[in-house]
C-alpha positions in Angstrom: 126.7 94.4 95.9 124.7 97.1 94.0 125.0 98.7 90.9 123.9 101.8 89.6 125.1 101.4 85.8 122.8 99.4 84.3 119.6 100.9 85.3 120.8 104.5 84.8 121.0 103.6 81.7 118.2 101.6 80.9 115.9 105.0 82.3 118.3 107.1 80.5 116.9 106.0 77.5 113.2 107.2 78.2 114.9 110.4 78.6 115.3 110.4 82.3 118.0 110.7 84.5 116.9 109.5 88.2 119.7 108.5 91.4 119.0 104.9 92.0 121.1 101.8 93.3 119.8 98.7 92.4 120.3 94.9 92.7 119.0 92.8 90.0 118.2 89.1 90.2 116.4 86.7 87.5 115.6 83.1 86.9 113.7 81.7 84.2 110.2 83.7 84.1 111.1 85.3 87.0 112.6 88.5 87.7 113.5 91.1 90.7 114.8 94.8 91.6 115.6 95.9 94.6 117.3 98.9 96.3 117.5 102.8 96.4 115.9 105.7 94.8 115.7 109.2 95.0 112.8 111.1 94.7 112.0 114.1 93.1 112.4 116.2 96.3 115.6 114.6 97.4 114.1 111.4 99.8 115.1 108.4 99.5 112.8 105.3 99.2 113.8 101.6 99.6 112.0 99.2 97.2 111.5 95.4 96.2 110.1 94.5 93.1 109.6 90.6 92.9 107.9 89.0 89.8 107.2 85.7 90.2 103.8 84.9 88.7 105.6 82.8 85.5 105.3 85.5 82.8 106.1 83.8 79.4 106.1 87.2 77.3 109.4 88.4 76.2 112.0 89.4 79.4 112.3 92.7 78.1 108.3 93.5 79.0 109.8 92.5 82.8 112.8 95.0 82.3 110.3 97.7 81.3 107.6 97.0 84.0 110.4 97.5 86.5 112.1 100.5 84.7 108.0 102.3 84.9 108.3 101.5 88.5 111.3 103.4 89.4 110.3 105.8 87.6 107.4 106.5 89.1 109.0 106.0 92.5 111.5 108.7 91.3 108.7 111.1 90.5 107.2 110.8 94.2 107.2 113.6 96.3 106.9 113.4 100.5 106.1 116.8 100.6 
């Protein structure tokens, strides 16, 4: 199942609005994204995003490593 809420949301708040489907998954120290973006000229792109390496800073860091990623994913042009 993927959702679209929660990350619209979380980019919403750096003051971008992207299209993007995701599906999140976490375990302690461990976090993933995957699924669907649009890019700025209207491709889409399918993406995994898989940290595994045992980070011990705070979650959020993750959530906002992966948010910058999308983002930048969003901003990608093909042409």
């Amino acid at each position: 199942m993927l959702c679209s809420v929660n990350i619209l949301l979380k980019i919403k708040r750096n003051w971008q609005l992207v299209k993007v489907h995701v599906k999140t998954g976490a375990l302690t120290t461990k976090s993933s994204l995957s699924g669907y973006v649009t890019t700025r000229d209207d491709h889409w792109l399918i993406f995994s995003i898989i940290m595994i390496n045992n980070f011990t800073g705070d979650s959020s860091e993750m959530k906002q490593i992966e948010d910058q990623i999308v983002l930048r994913l969003a901003e990608f042009s093909l042409e």
